[in-house]
C-alpha positions in Angstrom: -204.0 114.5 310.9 -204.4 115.2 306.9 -202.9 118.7 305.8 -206.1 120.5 304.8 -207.0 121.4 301.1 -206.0 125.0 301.2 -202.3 124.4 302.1 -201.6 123.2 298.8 -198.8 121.3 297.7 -195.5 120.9 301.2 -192.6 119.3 300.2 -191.7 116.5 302.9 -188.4 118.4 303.2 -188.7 120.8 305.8 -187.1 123.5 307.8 -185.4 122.4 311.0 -184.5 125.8 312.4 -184.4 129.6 312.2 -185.9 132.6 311.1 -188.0 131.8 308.0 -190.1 128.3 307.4 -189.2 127.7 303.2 -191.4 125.4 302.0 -192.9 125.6 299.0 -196.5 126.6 298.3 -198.0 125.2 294.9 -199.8 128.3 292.9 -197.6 130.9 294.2 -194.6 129.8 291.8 -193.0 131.6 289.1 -194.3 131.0 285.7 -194.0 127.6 284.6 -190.9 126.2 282.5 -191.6 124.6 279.0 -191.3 121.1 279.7 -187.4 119.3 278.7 -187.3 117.2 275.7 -186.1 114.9 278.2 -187.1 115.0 281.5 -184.8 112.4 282.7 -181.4 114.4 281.3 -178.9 113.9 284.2 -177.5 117.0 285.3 -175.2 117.3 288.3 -173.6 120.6 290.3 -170.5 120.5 288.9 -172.0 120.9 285.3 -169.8 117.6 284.6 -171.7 116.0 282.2 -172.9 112.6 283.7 -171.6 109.4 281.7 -174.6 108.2 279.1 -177.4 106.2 280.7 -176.3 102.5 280.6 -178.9 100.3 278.7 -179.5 98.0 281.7 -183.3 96.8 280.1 -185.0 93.4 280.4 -188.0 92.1 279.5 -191.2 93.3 282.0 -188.5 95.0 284.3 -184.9 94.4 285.6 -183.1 95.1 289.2 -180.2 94.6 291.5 -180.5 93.1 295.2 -178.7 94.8 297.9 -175.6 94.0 300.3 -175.4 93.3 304.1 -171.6 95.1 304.7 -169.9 94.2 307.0 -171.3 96.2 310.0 -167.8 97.8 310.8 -168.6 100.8 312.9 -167.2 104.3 313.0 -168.8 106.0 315.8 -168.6 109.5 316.9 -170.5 112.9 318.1 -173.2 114.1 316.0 -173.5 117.5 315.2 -175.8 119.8 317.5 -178.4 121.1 316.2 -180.9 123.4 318.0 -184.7 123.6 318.0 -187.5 121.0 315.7 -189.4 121.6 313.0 -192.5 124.1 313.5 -195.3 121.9 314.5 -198.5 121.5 312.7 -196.9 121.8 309.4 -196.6 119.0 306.0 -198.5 116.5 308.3 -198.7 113.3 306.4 -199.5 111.2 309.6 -202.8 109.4 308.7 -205.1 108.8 311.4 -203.2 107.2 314.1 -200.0 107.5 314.2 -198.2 103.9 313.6 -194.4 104.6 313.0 -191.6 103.0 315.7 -188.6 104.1 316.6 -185.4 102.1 314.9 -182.9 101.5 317.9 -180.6 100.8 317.3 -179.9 101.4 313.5 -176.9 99.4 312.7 -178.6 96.2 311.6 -179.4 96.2 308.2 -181.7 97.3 306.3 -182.3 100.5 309.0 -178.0 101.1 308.8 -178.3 102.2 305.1 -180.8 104.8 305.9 -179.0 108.2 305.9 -180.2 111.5 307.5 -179.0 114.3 305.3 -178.5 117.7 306.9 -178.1 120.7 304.7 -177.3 124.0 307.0 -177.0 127.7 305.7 -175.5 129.9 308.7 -178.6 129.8 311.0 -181.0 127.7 308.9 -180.9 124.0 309.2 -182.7 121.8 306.9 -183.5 117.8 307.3 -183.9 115.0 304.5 -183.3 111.6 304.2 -181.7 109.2 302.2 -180.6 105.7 301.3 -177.1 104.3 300.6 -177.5 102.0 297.2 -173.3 101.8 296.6 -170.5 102.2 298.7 -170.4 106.1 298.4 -173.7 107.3 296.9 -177.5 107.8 298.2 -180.3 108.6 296.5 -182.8 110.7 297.5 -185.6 113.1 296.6 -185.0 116.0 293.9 -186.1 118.4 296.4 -183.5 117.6 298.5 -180.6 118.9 296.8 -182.0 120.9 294.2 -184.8 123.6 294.3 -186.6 122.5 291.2 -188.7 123.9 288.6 -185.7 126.3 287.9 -185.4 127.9 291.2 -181.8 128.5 292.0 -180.5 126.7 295.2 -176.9 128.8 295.3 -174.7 126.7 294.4 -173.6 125.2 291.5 -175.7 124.5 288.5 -178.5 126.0 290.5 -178.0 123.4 292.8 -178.3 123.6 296.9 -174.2 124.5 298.0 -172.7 120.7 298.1 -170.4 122.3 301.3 -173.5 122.7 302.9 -174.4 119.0 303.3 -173.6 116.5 305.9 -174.8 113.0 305.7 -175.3 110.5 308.9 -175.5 107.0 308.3 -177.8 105.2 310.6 -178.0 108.0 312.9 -179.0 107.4 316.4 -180.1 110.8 318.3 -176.3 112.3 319.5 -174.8 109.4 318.2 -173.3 108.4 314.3 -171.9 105.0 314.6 -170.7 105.0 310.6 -169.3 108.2 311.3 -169.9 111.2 309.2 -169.9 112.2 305.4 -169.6 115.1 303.2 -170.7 115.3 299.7 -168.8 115.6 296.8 -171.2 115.6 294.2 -175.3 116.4 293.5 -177.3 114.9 291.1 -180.5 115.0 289.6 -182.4 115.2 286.7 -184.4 117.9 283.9 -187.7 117.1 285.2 -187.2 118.3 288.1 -184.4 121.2 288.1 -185.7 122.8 285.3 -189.5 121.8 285.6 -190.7 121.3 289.2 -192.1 117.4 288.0 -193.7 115.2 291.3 -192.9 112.6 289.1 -189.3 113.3 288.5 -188.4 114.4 291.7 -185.1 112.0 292.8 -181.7 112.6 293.2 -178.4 111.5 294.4 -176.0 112.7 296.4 -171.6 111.6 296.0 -170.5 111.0 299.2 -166.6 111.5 300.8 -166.5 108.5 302.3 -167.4 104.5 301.7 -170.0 104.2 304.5 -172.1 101.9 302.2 -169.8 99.0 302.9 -170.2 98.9 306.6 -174.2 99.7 306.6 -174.8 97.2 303.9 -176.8 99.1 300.5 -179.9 98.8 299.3 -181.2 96.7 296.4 -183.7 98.0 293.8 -185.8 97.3 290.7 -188.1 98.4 288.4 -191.1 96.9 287.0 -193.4 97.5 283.8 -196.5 96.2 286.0 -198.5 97.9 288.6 -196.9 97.5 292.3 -200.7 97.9 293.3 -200.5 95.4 296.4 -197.0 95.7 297.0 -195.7 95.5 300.9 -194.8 98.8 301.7 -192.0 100.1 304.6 -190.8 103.7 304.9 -188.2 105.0 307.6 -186.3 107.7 307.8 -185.1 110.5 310.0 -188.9 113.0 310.7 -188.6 116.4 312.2 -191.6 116.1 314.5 -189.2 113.6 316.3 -186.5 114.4 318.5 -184.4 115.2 315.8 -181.9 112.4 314.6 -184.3 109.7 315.4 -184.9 107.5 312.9 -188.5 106.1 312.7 -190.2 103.4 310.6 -194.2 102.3 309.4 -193.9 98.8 308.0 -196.9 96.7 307.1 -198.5 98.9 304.8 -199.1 98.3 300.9 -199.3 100.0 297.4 -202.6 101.7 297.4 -202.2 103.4 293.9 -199.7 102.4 291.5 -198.7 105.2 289.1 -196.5 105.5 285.9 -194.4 108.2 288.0 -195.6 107.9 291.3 -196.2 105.1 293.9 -199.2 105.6 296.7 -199.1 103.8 300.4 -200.6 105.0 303.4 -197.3 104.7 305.8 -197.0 107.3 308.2 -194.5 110.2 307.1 -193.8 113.9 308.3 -191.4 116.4 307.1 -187.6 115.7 307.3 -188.6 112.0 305.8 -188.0 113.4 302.0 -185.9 110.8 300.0 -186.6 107.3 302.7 -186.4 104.4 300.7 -190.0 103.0 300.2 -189.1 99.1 300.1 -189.8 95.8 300.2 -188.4 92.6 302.1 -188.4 90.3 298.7 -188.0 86.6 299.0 -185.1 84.3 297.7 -186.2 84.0 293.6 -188.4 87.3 293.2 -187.5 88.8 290.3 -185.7 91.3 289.7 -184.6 91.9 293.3 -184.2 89.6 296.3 -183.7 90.8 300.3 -184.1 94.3 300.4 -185.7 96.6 297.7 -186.4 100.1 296.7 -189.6 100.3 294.6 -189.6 104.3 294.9 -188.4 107.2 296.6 -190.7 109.2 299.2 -191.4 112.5 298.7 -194.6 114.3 299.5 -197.7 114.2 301.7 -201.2 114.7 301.2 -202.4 117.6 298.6 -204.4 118.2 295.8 -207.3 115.7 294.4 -207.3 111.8 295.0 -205.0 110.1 295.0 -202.4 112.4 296.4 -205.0 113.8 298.8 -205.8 110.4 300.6 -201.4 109.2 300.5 -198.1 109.7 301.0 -196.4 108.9 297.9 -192.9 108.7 296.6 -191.1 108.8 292.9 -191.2 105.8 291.9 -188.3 103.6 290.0 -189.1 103.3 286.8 -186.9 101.9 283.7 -185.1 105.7 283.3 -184.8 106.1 287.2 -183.3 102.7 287.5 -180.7 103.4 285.0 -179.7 106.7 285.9 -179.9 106.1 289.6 -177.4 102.3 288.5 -175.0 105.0 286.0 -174.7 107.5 288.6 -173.1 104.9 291.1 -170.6 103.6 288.5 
């Protein structure tokens, strides 16, 4: 089912349980924020000023492939949490609905896909994420920050970091890498202070060194269109039982953006920050095995082509080299 015109712009992040459903409305904002000299500014909760963006440029694009880990597991409990998303709501399944479930999760690539849980006393909210280091995940803007200077409560106007947990490879009542808790959030100016689509990503610091045992993501950035490009998305949707990971594979770049990537893979709310990737062969460039082209993040709205996709944030030069300087 397509969300219909008049519900404007949903986040793909999405209210899990209690009292009041928060997503955010295009057109009923405050007034807009003059636009950052530099949209793609790091800032991070902790007002610690990140380290300078590393020059990391090549010609036409530039990348890093991923790691299997080691598959160690950690298992235990996952947290309870009561009641799904309101139904009906940020539906960004297109025609039929073609996503599986993942079980189990602990093979790689699906064990380096995070669900991120960020509660406030009744109120649960879901997102997801992807490990690209040992103990960092990236994931959408929205995620951990409010955007288009909103304040979230905690630091920097960011969401409160003690509110997060993060779930490797979830599997319903199961974690088998254990838990996490963050330590530090990041983002960027284009999307704290402005609101951007196109500059909504993030990254969350993690506690713990999860990315070892699930394997991490590769990813890479190119100065061509991705038009074409083989497309999978999975990640942890609310309209699931909830802590089910679920994946649409076999899809492709429909639109290819300067910001923004376009696929028609099946998403719903709760699936905010999956890594939109691609199985690349021994001597692609840039990144071989499994690689992040962008970062998913909203449904269908507005005119074509966001009112015909899903589409993400996609990884350009900037986002490569912040997202590569933030893991260190």
């Amino acid at each position: 089912m397509r969300l219909s015109s008049t519900t404007g712009r949903l986040r793909s992040a999405i209210l899990v349980s209690g009292a009041v459903l928060g997503l955010a409305v295009a057109g009923i904002a405050g007034p807009a924020t003059a636009a950052p000299a530099d949209p793609n500014a790091a800032v991070a909760d902790d007002k610690a000023p990140p380290r300078a963006v590393q020059a990391l440029a090549t010609a036409g694009g530039s990348g890093v492939s991923g790691t299997a880990g080691t598959g160690e597991l950690s298992p235990g409990k996952s947290p309870t949490v009561t009641g799904k998303a309101p139904g009906g709501l940020n539906q960004t399944v297109i025609g039929v609905d073609s996503r599986t479930r993942v079980n189990p999760t602990t093979t790689f690539p699906t064990s380096a896909i995070v669900q991120i849980i960020r509660t406030e006393g009744t109120t649960t909210w879901g997102c997801t994420g992807w490990l690209y280091g040992a103990s960092i995940i990236a994931t959408a803007g929205h995620c951990v920050h409010p955007g288009g200077g909103a304040d979230g409560g905690g630091g920097n106007g960011f969401y409160p970091r003690a509110n997060f947990t993060i779930i490797p490879a979830r599997n319903g009542g199961t974690n088998p890498f254990g838990t996490c808790t963050a330590t530090q959030l990041l983002s960027v100016n284009g999307w704290t202070v402005s609101g951007n689509e196109g500059n909504d990503y993030g990254a969350i610091r993690l506690s713990c060194a999860a990315g070892n045992s699930t394997g991490t993501f590769g990813l890479w950035w190119q100065g061509a269109s991705l038009a074409g490009t083989a497309t999978t998305v999975s990640g942890y949707p609310c309209d699931k039982t909830f802590g089910e990971q679920w994946r649409h594979a076999g899809m492709t770049v429909t639109n290819s953006q300067a910001q923004q990537v376009f696929y028609q893979n099946d998403t719903f709310g709760c699936q905010s920050g999956s890594p939109v990737y691609q199985t690349r062969a021994a001597g692609s460039s840039f990144c071989v095995g499994q690689c992040v082209m962008a970062i998913h993040a909203y449904g269908l709205h507005g005119s074509s082509p966001h009112s015909a996709n899903n589409h993400g944030t996609r990884i350009t030069e900037a986002v490569f080299n912040n997202l590569i300087t933030w893991r260190g």
